[in-house]
N, C-alpha and C positions, 0 to 999 in steps of 0.2 A: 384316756381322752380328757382334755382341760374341761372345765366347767364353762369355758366359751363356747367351745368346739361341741361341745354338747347340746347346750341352749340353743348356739346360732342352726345347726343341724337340723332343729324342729320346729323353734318360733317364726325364722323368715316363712317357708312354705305357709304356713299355718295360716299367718298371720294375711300374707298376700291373698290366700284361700278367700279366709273372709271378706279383707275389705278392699282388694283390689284395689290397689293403687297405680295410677295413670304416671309410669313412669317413662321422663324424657331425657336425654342426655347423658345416659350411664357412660357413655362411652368418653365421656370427658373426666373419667375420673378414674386417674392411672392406678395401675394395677400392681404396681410397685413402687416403694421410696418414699419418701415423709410427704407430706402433703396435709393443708388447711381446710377443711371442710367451713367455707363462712355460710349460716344460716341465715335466715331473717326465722322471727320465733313467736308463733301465737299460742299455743300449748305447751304444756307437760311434758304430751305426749310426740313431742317434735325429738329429741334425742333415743324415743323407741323407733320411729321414723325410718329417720335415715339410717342407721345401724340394720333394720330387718332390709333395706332395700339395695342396700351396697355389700357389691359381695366380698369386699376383705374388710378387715375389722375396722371400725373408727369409733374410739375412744373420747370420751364425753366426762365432763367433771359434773358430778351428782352432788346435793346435800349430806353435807356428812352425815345427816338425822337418820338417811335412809341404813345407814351402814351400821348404827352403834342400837339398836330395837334390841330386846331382849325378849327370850322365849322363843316359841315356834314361830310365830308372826315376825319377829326381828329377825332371825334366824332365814326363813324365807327371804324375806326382804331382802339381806345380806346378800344372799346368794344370787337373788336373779340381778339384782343391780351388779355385779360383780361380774357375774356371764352373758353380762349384754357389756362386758368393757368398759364399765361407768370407773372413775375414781373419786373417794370422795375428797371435799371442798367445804374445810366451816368458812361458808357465807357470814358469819357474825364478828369472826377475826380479822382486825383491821389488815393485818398481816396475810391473809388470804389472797389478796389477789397478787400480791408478786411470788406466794408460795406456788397458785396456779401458772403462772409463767414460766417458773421454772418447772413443773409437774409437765406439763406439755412441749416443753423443748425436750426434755428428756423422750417424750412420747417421738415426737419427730428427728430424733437423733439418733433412734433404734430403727429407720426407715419406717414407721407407723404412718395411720390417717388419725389426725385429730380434728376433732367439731367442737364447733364454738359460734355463738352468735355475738356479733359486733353489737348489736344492741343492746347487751348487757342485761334483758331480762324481756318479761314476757309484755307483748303490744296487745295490752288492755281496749284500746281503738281501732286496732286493724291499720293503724298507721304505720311506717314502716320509719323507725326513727335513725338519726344520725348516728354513725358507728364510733365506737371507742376504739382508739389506736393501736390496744392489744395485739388484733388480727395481722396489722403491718407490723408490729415489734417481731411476733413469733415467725410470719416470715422474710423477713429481713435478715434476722440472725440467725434460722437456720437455714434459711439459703433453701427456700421450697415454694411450690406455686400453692397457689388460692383458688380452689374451685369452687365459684359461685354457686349458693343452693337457694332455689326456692321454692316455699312450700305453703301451697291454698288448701285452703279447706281445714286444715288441723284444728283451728278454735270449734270446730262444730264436729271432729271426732270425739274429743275430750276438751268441752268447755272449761273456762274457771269454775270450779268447786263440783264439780262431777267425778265419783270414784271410779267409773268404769265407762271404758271408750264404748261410742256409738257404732251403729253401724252405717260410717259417711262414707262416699269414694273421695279422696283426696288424690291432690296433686303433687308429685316428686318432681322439680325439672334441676337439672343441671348444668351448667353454664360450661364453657371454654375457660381451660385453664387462665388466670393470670401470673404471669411470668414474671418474676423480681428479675433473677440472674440478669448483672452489670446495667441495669437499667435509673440506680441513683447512684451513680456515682459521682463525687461532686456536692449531692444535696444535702444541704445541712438534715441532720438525721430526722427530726420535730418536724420538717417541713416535709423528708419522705413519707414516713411514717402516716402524714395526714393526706397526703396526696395519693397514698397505695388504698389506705383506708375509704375515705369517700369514692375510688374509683370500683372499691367491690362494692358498697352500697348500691354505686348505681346500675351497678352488675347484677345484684339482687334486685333491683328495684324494677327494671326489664324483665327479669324473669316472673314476675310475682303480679306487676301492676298498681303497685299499693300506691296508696297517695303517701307524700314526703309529709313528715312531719319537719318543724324546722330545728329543734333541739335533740335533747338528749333524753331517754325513756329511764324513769327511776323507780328503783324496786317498791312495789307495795308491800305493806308487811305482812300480810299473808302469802308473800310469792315463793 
């Protein structure tokens, strides 16, 4: 048995056990074939999240930090990041995010689920900020739909700067696919791209209720 198959076998139960999660819309999240999981992201602990609540795998880009630890503790680390489907991602390398584009075409061209948040990193204000065109690049070119995610309550399972989740009930909802298939054809690519992209914001933004921020949300350096 993989070291997925292992993990996921125990940590979902477990985990639902505990903190009970009010989950809506599973059924909008095929159960076969590549597909985009877009979040909106107030935690950490949002790519533990959706993985324990979706029942086939989706794979999430981690901090490379968490994967290179040495000793029992790295060692650990390694493993359960690695059997929750995480890959890592140096965030430091200017180079890193067209390496992640292509890391996750690859993920969705083996018929996977990948997760990703349009917002580029975590919402310090509960605001729910304008998406980075990523989300439309990956599925544009691999020709997959985009099932809107969103998720309350996660900032007050595992706040900023808290090592261990609380005991909050959160929210899982799931949105209706959005469908690319022959739907920009015609559109200059820079103008699809932003026109698929803001339409799952607002996708997200209905499921969640957040208020719009009017920009774009940029890393703190501790994030």
């Amino acid at each position: 048995m993989s070291l997925y198959r292992a993990l996921h076998a125990v940590v979902p139960p477990v985990a639902k056990a505990v903190w009970r999660p009010r989950v809506t819309g599973l059924e909008h999240v095929p159960a076969t074939g590549g597909v985009v999981l877009a979040s909106n992201h107030l935690s950490f602990v949002d790519s533990v999240v959706i993985p324990v609540v979706v029942p086939r795998k989706v794979v999430f880009l981690a901090k490379s930090d968490y994967f290179t630890g040495t000793g029992v503790r790295g060692a650990l680390s390694r493993a359960w990041f690695e059997g929750l489907g995480m890959l890592p991602v140096d965030r430091d390398d200017p180079r890193a995010a067209l390496g992640s584009l292509d890391t996750a075409l690859e993920v969705l061209g083996r018929g996977e689920a990948f997760g990703l948040y349009p917002e580029g990193t975590r919402s310090r204000d509960g605001r729910l900020y304008r998406g980075r065109t990523g989300v439309a690049h990956l599925a544009l070119t691999a020709g997959v739909p985009v099932v809107p995610v969103g998720l309350v309550g996660t900032e007050q399972l595992q706040p900023v700067g808290a090592r261990v989740p609380r005991l909050v009930r959160v929210d899982v909802r799931f949105g209706a696919p959005i469908q690319v298939a022959g739907r920009f054809e015609g559109v200059p690519l820079g103008r699809a791209r932003r026109e698929l992209t803001d339409e799952v914001m607002d996708a997200i933004a209905a499921l969640t209720g957040q208020e719009r921020a009017p920009g774009y949300n940029e890393r703190a350096p501790d994030a």
